[in-house]
C-alpha positions in Angstrom: -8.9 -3.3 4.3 -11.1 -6.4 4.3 -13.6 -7.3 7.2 -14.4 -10.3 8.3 -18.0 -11.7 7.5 -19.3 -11.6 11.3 -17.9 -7.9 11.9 -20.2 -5.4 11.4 -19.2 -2.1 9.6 -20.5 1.0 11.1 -21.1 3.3 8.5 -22.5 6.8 8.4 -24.4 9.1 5.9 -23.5 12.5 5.6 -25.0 15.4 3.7 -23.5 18.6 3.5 -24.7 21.5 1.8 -22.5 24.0 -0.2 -23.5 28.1 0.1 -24.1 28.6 -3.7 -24.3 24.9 -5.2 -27.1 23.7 -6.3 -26.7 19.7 -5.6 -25.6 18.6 -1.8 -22.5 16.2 -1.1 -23.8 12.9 0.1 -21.9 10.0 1.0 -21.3 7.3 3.4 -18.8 7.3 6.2 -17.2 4.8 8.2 -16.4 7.3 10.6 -18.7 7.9 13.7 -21.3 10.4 13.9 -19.6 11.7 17.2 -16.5 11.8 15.4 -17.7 14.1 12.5 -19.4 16.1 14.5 -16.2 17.1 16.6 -14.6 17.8 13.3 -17.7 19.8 11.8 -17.6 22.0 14.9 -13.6 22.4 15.0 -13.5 23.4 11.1 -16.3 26.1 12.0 -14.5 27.3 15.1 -11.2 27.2 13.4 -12.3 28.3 9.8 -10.7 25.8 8.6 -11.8 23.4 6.2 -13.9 20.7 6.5 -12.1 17.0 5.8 -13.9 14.2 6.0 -12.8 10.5 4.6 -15.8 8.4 2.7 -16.3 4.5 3.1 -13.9 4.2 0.0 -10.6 6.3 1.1 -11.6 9.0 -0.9 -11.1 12.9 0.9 -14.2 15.0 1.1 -12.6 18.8 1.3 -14.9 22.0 2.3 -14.0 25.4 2.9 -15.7 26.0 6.6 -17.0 29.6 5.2 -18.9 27.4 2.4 -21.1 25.0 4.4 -24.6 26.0 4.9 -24.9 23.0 6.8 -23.8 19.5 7.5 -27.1 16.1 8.4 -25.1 12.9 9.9 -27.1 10.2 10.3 -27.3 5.7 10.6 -26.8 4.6 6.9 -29.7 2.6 6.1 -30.2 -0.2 3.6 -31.2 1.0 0.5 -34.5 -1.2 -1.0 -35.2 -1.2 -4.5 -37.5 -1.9 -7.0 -41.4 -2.3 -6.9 -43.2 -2.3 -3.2 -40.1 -0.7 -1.6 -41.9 1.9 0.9 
């Protein structure tokens, strides 16, 4: 899907941490924090899993019963190198 130069892509961060895994799942969303929200709370109410899509098309699958819990927040721009605090 391309964008155009002036539109602005909303993207999202999500973490979500697994019951009994050491390393968190963290990736960028271009769905809205409202959006993953409702589905967070359906997959817990439901026990169903938790699918989420990532900036890239990929599927992000998690059992409901697995999540310990789930931080959505504004992607922000990611600075690097020296004198980047």
């Amino acid at each position: 899907m391309a964008t155009k130069k002036n539109e602005i892509a909303i993207k999202t961060e999500v973490r979500i941490a697994v019951i009994r895994v050491a390393s968190d799942i963290v990736f960028e969303s271009a769905m809205s924090a409202i959006d993953i929200k409702s589905a967070v709370t359906e997959a817990l109410a439901g026990s169903k899993p938790l699918i989420l899509t990532d900036v890239r098309g990929h599927e992000i699958i998690v059992p409901a019963d697995k999540i310990g819990f789930v931080e959505v927040g504004e992607s922000g721009s990611r600075r690097v190198g020296f004198g980047a605090a």
